[in-house]
N, C-alpha and C positions, 0 to 999 in steps of 0.2 A: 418634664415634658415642656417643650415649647410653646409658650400661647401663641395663636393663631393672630393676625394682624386686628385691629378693629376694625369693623365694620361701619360706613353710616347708615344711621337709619332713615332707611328710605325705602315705602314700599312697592315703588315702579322702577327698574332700570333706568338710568339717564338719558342711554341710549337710544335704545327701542320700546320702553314702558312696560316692559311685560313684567307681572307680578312675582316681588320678590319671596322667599320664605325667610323668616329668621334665620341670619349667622350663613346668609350666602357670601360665599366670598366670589365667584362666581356668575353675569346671566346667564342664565340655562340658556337663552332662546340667541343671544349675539357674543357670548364672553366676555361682557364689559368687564375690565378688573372694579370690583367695588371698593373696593381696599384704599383706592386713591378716590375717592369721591367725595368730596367735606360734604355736611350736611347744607339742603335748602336752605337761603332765605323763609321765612313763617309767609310772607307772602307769596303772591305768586311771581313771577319775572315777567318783563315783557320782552318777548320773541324781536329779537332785531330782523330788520329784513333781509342784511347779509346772510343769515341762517345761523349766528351764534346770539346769546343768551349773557348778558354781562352781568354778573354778578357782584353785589357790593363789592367783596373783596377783590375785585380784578379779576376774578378768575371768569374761564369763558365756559359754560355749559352746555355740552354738545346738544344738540337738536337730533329729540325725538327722529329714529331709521336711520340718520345720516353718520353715525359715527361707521369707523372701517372696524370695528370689534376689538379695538387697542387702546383705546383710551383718547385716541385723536378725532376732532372734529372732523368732518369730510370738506374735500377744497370749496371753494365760494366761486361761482361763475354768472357772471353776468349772462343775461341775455342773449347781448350779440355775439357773444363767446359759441353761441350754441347753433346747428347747423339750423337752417326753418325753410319759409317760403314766405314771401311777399302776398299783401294782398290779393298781385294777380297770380297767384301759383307757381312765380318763377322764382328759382332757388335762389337764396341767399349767399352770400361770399362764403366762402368755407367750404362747400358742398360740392362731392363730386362735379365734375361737367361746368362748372362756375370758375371765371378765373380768380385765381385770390383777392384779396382785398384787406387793408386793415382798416379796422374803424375807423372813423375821422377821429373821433377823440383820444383814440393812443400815444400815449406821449412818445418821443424821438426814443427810440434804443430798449422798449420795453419788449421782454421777451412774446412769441409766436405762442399761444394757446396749442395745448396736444394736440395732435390728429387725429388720435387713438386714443380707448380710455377713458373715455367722458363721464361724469360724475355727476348725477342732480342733486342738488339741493331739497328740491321738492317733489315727493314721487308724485305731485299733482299733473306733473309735466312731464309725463312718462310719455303719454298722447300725442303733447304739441312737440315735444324733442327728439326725434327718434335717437335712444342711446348705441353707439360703437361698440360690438366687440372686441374685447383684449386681443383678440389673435385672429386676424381672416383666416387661418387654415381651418376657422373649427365651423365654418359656412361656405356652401358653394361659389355663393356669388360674392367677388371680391371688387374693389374697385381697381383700376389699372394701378392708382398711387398704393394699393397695398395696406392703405391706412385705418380700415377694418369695413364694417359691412352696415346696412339699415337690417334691424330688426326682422326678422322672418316672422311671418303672419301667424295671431295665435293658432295654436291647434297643429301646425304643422312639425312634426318630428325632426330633431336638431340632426345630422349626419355622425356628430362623435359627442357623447354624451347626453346628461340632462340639459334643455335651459331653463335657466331662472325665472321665476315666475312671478318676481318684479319686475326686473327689465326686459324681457324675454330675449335677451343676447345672449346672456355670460353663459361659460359653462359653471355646471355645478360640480363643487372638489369631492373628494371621497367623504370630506367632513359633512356635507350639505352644508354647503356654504356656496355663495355664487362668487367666481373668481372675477368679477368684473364690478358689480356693485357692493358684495360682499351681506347680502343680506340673508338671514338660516332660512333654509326651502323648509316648507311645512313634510315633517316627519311623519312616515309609514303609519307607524304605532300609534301616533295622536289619536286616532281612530280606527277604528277594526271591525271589520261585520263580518262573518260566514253563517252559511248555511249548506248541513250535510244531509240530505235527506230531511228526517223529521225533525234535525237537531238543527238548533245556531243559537249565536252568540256574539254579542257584542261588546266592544270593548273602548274605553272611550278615557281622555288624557284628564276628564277633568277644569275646573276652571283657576286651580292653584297653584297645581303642580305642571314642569317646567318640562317634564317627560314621563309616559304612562309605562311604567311599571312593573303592570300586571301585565298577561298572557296567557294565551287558551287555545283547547287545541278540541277540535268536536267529529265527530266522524259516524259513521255506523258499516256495520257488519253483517253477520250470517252465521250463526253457531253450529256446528254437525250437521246438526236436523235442519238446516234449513231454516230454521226461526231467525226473525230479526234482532239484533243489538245494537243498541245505539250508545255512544261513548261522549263525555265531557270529561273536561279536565281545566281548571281554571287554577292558577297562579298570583300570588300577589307578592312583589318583591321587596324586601325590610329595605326602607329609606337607609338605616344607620349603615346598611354593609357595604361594600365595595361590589360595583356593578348588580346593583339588584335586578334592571331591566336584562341584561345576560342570563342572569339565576333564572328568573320566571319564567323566559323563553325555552330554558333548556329543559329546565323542569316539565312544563308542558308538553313540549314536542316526546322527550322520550317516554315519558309516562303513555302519551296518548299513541305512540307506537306501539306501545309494550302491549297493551291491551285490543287494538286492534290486531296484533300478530295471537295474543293468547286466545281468547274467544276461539277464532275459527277451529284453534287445535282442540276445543273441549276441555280445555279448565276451565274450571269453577267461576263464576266469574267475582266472588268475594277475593278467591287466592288470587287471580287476574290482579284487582287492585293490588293487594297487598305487593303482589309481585311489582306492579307499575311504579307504586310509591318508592319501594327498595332502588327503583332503577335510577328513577328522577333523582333520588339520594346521590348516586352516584355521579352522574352525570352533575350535580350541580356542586359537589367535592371537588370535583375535576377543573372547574376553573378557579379552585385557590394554586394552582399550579402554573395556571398559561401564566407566559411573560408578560402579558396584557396586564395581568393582576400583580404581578411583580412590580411592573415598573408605578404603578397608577398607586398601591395600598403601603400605607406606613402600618410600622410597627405596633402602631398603635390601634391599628383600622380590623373593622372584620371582615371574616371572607364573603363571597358574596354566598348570599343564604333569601331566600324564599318561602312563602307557606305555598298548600297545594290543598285541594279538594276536589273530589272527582265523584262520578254517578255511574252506573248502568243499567240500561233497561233493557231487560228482556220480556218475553211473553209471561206476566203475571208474577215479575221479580222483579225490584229494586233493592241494588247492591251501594252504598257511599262510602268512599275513602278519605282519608282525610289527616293531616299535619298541619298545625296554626291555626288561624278564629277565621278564616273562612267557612261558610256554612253554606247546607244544604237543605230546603226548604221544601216540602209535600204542601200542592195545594188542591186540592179535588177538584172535578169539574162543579158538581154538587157544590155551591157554596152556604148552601146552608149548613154541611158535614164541616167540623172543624179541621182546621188546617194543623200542620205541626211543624216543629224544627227535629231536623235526623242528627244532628251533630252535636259536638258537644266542643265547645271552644277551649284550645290549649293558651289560657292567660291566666294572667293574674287575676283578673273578675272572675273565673272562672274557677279556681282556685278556692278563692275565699268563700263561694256558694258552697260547694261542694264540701268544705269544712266545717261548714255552719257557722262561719264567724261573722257574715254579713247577708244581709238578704241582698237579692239579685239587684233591687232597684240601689241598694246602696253602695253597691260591689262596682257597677256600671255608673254609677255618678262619682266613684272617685278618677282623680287622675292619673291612678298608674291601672286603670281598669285596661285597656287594651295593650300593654305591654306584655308581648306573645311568652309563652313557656316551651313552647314547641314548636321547629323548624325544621326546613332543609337547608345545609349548610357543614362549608369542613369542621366550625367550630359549632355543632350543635351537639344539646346534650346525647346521650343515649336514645338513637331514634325508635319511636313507639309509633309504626303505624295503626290508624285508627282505622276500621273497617264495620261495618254491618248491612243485615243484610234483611229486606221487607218485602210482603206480601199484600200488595194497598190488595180492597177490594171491591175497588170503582175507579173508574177511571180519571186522570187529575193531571197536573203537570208539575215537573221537577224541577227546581230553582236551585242553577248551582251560582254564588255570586262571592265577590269581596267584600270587606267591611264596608267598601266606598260604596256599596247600596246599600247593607243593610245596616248603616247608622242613619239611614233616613226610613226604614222601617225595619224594626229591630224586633218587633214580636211576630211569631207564625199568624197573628188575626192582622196585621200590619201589612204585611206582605201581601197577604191575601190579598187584600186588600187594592194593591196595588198593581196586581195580574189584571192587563185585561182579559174578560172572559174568554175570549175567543182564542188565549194564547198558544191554547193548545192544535188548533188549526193554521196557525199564523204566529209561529214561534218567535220570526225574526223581527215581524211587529211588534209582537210583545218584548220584546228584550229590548227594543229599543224605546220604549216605551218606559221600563223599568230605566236604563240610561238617564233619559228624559227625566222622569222623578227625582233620580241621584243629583240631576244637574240645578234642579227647578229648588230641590232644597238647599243649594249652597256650592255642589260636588266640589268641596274641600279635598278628597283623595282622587286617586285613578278609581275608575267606575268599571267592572268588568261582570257579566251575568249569562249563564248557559241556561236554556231552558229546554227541557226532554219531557215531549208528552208521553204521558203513561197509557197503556191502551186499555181497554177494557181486558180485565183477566179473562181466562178460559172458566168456562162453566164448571164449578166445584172450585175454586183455588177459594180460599178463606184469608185471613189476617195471619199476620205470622207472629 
């Protein structure tokens, strides 16, 4: 097998800054290649005011936003290069309506500055510069020379496309990238809120990782009789496999289809999950086939694979499904009544308890403790959906989340702990609240958490 290029070690982008992970070869956030980046000077550099960074060795250090995501500095423009206004408000040489001019100081035969395409140095001069877009067709108002357009007003709607939310000209490519200054537009997924009724759920990138991951899908229903169902489904996608953010998303959406289509027919809603888990199985098999996955995984790579955890509440039942150390959490409204955890984690820590060979606090302090034993995925072993099914009997709220919460509270009194009271009135509060926790202690992973209050049972229903 071929080793992978060296890396240097550095834990900001050169580029754009944005925090690296070990053995990125890759920026998540601009595609700087890292591969070619020698390590820092131990000190720090100082910033030339052309916008490069000169390094003992000659080498020039792109400046922080300005590289084009290739490994190349962005051009260097003076000043007068840039269209403006005079003290008294009258335009400068360059600018529509102005007749040309070249600076005084331009030497004899030095080439015309673009007309089009303008490029800052410092996005501090976004304000004082108004940037050109690449292409007048993609805004109404063109100038007669053709040679692009001033920024349209924030907040107003581009006519073809996204604009970019640096310069507010360019459009934005399919990749989220802006075709004009080239900087990544902030991603959907970074962050995620819904709310379905009595159910939501939050979802959040994290302060690490480079793209969130995890995915969820929440909704509610109506069984036969008329009673109400409310459904989560949360997803957490394995770093190691190939398109994990693909996996999670699929995994969710058909699981949490599957179970809002079963309920109203009157299954069970235990076989409900079981059924939903099988689907998502499928459904996330299915992309070790697209081409997508073909062209993007070596030989050597897994397919893309996911855990899943899911809830339902119905009138005086709670049903949880579950593949991978995602967990599901009971927390009463009563907080003086003990809280508990409903699942039971497919790892290695989890493993070694269960065999007796380690206690729990010893199992979870080693380092292969969260190394999953159970997924979804083409290469997963023999899939064992997990499922059961309870009869709280008081009323409480149900914590469906990923590890990226609950390794910052990892016991059922922990958690509790960490539910606002009120969560069960103000779900979305509360999950973003729980968010918040994940983030306040470190949020080293993607942070994702469904929260379903439980209603008071029917008079006579007991413990199950």
């Amino acid at each position: 097998m071929s080793q992978m290029p060296q890396q240097a070690a550095v834990s900001k982008c050169p580029s754009c800054e944005e925090p690296l992970e070990p053995g990125d070869r890759f920026c998540g956030a601009c595609g700087y290649d890292l591969s070619v980046v020698p390590a820092r000077p131990e000190d720090s550099p100082t910033l030339a005011v052309g916008g490069a960074v000169h390094a003992p060795d000659g080498l020039d250090w792109p400046v922080a936003r300005d590289s084009d995501g290739h490994g190349r500095p962005a051009p260097v423009h003076a000043a007068a290069e840039l269209p403006g206004t005079d003290s008294g408000g009258s335009p400068l040489p360059g600018l529509p309506g102005s007749p040309p001019a070249a600076p005084p100081s331009a030497p004899a035969g030095a080439p015309e500055a673009p007309a089009s395409g303008v490029r800052l140095d410092r996005p501090d001069e976004l304000d004082e510069y108004p940037l050109q877009a690449p292409d007048p067709r993609l805004t109404a108002e063109g100038d007669a020379a053709g040679r692009g357009t001033v920024p349209r007003p924030a907040g107003e709607p581009a006519p073809a496309g996204k604009v970019c939310v640096a310069c507010r000209a360019g459009r934005v490519d399919d990749d989220g990238y802006c075709e004009n200054c080239g900087h990544a537009q902030p991603r959907e997924r970074d962050h995620m809120e819904q709310e379905s009724g009595p159910v939501a759920a939050v979802s959040d990138r994290g302060l690490r990782h480079h793209r969130n991951e995890d995915a969820f899908s929440v909704g509610c229903t109506a069984l036969p009789d008329g009673a109400p169902a409310t459904v989560a489904i949360v997803c957490d996608g394995v770093s190691s496999a190939t398109r994990p953010d693909d996996a999670s998303l699929a995994a969710s959406r058909v699981a949490g289809e599957s179970l809002l289509a079963a309920l109203p027919r009157g299954t069970h809603p235990q076989q409900a999950m079981h059924d939903a888990i099988l689907a998502a199985s499928h459904a996330v098999n299915a992309l070790a086939d697209e081409p997508a996955t073909a062209r993007e995984q070596a030989p050597h790579q897994n397919a893309p694979a996911c855990t899943l955890v899911g809830a339902v509440v119905t009138a005086g039942l709670l049903v949880v499904g579950w593949v991978g150390d995602s967990r599901v959490y009971w927390v009463p409204a009563d907080r003086a009544t003990p809280p508990a955890r409903l699942t039971e984690d497919d790892s290695w820590a989890a493993q070694m308890v269960a065999a007796g060979l380690m206690s729990e606090a010893e199992a979870y302090a080693d380092e292969r403790a969260h190394a999953i034993t159970g997924w979804l995925g083409a290469d997963a072993y023999e899939l064992e959906p997990h499922t059961a099914s309870f009869k709280p009997d008081r009323p409480g709220v149900v914590v469906v989340c990923t590890d990226g919460l609950w390794n910052y509270a990892e016991s059922a009194q922990e958690m509790a702990e960490a539910v606002p009271l009120d969560a069960a009135v103000r779900p979305l509060h509360g999950a973003r609240v729980l968010v918040g926790h994940a983030l306040d202690g470190g949020g080293h992973d993607n942070v994702t958490v469904a929260l379903l209050p439980f209603p008071a049972p029917p008079q006579g229903a007991g413990s199950a």
